[in-house]
C-alpha positions in Angstrom: 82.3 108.8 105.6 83.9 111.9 107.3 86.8 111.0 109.7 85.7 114.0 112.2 82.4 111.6 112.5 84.5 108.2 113.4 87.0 110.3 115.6 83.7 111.5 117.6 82.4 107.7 118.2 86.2 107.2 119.1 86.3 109.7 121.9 82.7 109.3 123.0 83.9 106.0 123.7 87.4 106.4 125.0 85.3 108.8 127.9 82.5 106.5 128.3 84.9 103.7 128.7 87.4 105.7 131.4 84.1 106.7 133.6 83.3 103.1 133.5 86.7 101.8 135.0 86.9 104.8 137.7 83.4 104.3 139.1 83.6 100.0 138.7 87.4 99.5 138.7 89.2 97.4 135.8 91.1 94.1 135.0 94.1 94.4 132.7 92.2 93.7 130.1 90.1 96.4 131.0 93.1 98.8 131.3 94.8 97.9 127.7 91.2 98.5 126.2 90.7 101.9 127.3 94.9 102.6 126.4 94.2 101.5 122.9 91.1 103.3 122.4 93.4 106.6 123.4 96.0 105.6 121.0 93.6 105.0 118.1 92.3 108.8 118.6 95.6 109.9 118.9 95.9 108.3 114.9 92.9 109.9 114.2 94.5 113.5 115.4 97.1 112.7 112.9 99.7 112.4 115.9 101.0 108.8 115.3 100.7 106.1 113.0 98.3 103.5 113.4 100.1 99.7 113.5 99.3 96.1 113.9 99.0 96.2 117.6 96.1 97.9 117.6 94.2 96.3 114.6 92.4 94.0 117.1 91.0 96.6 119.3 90.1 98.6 116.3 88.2 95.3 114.9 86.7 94.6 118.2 85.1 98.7 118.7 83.8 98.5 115.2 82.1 94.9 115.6 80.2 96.7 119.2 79.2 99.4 116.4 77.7 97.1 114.3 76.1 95.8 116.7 73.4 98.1 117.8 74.3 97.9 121.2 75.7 101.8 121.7 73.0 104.3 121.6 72.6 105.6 118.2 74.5 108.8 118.4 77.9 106.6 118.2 77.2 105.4 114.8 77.6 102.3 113.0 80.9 102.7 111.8 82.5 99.5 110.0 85.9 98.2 110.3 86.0 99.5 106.5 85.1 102.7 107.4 87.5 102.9 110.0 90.7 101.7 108.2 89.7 104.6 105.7 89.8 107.4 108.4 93.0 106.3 109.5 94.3 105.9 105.9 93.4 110.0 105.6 94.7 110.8 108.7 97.6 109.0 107.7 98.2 111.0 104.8 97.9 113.8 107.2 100.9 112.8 109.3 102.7 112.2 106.1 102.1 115.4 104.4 105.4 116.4 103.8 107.1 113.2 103.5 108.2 111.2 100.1 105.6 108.7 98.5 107.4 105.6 98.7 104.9 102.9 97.7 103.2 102.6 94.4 100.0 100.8 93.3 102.0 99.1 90.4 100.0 96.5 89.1 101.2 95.2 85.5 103.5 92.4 85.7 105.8 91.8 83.0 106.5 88.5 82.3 110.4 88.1 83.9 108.8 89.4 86.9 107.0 85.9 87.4 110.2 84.1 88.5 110.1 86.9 91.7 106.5 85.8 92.8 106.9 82.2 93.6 105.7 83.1 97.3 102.7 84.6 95.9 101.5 82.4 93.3 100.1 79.3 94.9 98.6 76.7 92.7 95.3 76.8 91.4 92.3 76.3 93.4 91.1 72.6 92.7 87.4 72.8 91.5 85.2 71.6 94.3 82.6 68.7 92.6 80.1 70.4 90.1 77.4 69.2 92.3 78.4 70.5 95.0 76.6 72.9 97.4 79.4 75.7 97.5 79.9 75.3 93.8 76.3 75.6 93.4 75.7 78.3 95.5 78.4 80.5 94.1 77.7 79.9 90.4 73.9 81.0 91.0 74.8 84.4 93.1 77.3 85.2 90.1 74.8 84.1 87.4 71.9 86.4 89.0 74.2 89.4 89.4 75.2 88.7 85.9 71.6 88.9 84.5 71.3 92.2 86.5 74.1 94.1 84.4 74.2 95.1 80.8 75.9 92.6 78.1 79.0 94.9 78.1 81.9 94.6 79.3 82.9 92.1 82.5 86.1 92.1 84.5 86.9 88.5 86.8 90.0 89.3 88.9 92.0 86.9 90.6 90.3 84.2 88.3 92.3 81.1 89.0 91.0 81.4 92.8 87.9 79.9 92.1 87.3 77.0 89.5 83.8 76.7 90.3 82.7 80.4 88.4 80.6 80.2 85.4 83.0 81.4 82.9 81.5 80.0 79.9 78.2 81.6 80.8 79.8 84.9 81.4 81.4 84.8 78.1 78.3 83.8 76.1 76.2 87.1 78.2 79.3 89.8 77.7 80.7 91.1 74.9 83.8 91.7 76.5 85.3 89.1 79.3 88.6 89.9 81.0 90.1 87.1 83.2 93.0 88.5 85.5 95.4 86.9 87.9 99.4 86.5 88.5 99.9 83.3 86.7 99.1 84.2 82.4 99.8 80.2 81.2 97.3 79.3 83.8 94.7 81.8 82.7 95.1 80.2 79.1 95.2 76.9 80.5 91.7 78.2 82.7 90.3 79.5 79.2 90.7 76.5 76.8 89.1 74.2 80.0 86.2 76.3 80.9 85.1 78.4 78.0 83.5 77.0 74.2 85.8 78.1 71.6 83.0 80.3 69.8 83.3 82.4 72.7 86.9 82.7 73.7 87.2 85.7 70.9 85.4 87.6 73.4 87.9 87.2 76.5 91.5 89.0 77.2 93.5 87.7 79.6 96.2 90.1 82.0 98.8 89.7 84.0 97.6 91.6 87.2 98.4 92.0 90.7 95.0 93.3 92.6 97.2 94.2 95.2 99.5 96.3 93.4 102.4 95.3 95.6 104.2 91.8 95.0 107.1 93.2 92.7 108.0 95.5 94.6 107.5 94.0 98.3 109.9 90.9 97.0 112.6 93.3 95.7 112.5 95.8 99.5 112.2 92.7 101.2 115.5 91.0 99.8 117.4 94.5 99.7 116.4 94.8 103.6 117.2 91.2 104.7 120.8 91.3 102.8 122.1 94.8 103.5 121.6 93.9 107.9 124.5 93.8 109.6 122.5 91.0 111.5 119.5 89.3 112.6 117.9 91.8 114.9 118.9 94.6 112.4 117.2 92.3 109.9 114.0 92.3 111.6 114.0 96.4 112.5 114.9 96.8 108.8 111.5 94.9 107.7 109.2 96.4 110.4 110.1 99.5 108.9 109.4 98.7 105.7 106.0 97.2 106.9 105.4 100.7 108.6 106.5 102.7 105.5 103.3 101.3 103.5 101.7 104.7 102.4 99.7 103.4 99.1 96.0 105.3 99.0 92.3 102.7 98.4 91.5 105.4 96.1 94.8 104.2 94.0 93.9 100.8 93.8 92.4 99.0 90.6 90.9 95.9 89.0 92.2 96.1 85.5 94.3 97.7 82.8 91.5 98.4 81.3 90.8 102.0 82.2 87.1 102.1 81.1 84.1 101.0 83.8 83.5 97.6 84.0 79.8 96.9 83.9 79.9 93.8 85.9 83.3 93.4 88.4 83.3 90.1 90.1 86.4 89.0 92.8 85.3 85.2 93.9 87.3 83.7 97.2 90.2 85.8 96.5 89.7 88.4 99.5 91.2 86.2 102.7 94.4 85.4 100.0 95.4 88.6 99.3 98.7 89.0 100.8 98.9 85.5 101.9 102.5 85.5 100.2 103.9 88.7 101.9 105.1 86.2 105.3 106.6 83.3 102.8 108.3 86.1 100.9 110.2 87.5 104.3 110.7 84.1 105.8 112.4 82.9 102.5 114.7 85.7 102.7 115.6 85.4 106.0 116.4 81.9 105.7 118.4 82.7 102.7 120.7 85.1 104.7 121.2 82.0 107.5 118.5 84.0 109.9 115.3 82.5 111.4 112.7 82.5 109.1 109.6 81.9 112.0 110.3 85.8 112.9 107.6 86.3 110.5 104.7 84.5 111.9 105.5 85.8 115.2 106.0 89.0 117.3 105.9 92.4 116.1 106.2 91.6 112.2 103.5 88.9 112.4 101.5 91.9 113.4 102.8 94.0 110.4 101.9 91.9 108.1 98.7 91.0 109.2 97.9 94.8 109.2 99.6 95.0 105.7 97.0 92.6 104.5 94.1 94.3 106.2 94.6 97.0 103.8 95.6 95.3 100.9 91.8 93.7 101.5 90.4 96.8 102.1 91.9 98.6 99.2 90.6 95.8 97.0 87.4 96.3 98.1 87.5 100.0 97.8 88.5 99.3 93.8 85.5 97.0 93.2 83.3 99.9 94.7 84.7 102.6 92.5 86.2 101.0 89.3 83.2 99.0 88.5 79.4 100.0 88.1 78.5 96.6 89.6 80.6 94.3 91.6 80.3 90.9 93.0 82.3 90.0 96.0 82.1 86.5 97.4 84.7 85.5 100.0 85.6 83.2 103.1 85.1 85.0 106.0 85.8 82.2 109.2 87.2 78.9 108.7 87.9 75.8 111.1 88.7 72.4 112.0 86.3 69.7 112.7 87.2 66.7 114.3 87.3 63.8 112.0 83.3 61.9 111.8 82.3 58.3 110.9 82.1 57.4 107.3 78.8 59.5 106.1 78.2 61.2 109.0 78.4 65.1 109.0 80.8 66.9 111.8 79.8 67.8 114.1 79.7 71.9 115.3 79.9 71.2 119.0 83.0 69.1 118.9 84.7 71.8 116.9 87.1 75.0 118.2 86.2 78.5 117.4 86.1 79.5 113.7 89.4 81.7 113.0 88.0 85.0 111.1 90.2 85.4 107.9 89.2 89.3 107.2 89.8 90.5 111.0 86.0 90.5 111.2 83.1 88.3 111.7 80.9 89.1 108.3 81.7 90.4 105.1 79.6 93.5 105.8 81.8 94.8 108.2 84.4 95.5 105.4 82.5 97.8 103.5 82.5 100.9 103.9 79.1 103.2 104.1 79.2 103.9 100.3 78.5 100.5 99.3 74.5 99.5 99.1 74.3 95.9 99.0 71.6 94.9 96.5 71.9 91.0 97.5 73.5 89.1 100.2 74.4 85.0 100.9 75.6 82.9 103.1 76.5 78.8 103.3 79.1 76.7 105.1 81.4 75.3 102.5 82.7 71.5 104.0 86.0 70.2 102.9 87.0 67.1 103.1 90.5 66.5 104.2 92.9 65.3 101.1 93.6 61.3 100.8 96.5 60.8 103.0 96.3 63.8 105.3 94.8 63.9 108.8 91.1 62.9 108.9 89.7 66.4 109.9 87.7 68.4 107.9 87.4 72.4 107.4 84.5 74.2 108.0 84.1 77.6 106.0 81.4 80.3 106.3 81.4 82.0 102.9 79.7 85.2 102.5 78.5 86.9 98.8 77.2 90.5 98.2 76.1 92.3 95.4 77.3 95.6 95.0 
């Protein structure tokens, strides 16, 4: 995708959208639309930086693209597409500056103790039988007899209990299984997979998003070196801002060779979960309020910092592999709590909260992907024993890539 052709759809809009409010007048609302869309095509020109403030907008244009509701000559630009015209005109902008961020993703093992924020604990399986387990296992399964027995990659492994490991290792002659946590992964191995296979698997230390280390070590130098709390929080939204890795840097594995077969299962909507825990633990650790970073302008830092840590990730399972599977929550909420064998119900429930700043799956791919198969389900949790009697509702999406 050319960013000249997004900037167009941009403009096209931005006038559309100003002719609009002269002739019929506007609401605020109205008003902050039509001031983002100018500050989004003043990214595009390579004249600012894009930041979190304008994410939702950006989500919001793309989803009316993908919508068929523009005449045709605007395109049908995705919110993956778009995050990749702002990265180039990012590096536009930045030119002649410093690269500051890497896409380091080897951990050695002494960096572990540094990643307690972003190592959560293993997924617990969902019930064999179940629908979502089902459902999941046969997308992987298909799109496994699809590739050639060679090699496999599964990243972020310990996300999702309910992948058919032992099948994969009996079809590929080569089976890596990545995530942060290596004793888990054995741990994962000797559970899952028949012993007269497990010659075939190698297990890595890896960090899809190429960033942990190194955001825990800026974040703590950032927090401690303030003079105080407000110089605290200006030193982290600047290193938020400062975030200048590339998609086409990102990876799935050490291994440097094409992966016949990439498959990232309910991993997407976590990646980067750990980046708010990591700052609020710091600033509690200096005596400073840790909820600055679930609210205000660094809430929308990070959540734009994760929106291309996702899309990067995506980008890597596009290019590194000649086949990828990508399976992922998309929206999640609450029901209210149902009689005993009863099934929630929808109406009762608010609106689903989208975990990828978008409403499908689709809209984070870029126009290089062709999707060869696509699912859906609703995935229903029920709540733990002893926690409040509400269940979660998730709409998980798969594609084939």
């Amino acid at each position: 995708m050319s960013r000249s052709g997004f900037q167009k759809s941009v403009r096209m809009f931005h006038k559309f959208s100003e002719e609009t409010m002269r002739r019929r007048g506007g609401n605020q609302e109205g008003r902050e639309g039509v001031a983002a869309l100018a500050a989004i095509d003043a990214v595009l020109k390579a004249e600012r930086l894009f930041d979190g403030s304008l994410l939702e907008p950006l989500a919001a244009f793309t989803n009316l693209l993908q919508s068929a509701q523009l005449p045709p000559e605007f395109g049908d630009y995705s919110l993956g597409d778009a995050l990749l015209a702002i990265e180039d005109a990012h590096a536009e902008l930045r030119q002649n500056d410093e690269q500051r961020w890497e896409f380091a993703p080897e951990l050695a093992a002494e960096s572990t103790s540094a990643l307690a924020d972003f190592t959560p604990k293993p997924a617990a399986p969902s019930a064999s039988g179940s629908e979502h387990a089902s459902k999941l296992r046969r997308f992987v399964l298909e799109a496994a007899a699809q590739a050639s027995p060679g090699a496999a990659v599964v990243v972020g492994a310990l996300g999702a209990p309910e992948l058919p490991l032992a099948e994969l290792a009996a079809r590929f002659q080569h089976l890596t299984l990545s995530d942060l946590d290596l004793t888990e992964l054995e741990e994962l191995t000797r559970r899952a997979i028949p012993e007269q296979h497990r010659e075939r698997v190698k297990l890595e230390r890896y960090d899809v998003t190429g960033s942990y280390v190194a955001f825990a070590a800026e974040v703590e130098t950032a927090v401690r070196s303030a003079k105080d709390e407000g110089a605290a929080e200006q030193a982290l939204l600047a290193l938020l801002q400062s975030y200048d890795v590339s998609a086409g840097s990102a990876g799935l594995s050490a291994i440097e060779e094409k992966p016949e077969l990439a498959i990232s299962a309910m991993l997407l909507s976590e990646l980067g979960r750990g980046y708010g825990p990591c700052i609020a633990s710091a600033l509690e650790r200096r005596g400073f309020n840790g909820a600055r970073a679930s609210s205000g302008p660094l809430s929308q830092a990070l959540t734009l910092l994760r929106c291309l840590v996702v899309q990067h990730h995506v980008q890597a399972l596009l290019r590194r592999a000649k086949s990828a599977v990508l399976i992922s929550a998309v929206s999640q909420v609450e029901l209210p709590a149902a009689p005993a064998g009863a099934r929630p119900r929808h109406d009762e429930a608010p609106e689903p909260h989208d975990l990828l700043e978008v409403e499908r799956l689709a809209e984070r791919l870029p126009e290089i992907a062709e999707i060869k198969a696509e699912q859906s389900w609703e995935w229903h949790q029920a709540p733990p024993p002893g926690a409040e009697k509400r269940s979660l509702l998730t709409l998980v999406e798969a594609v084939l890539v």
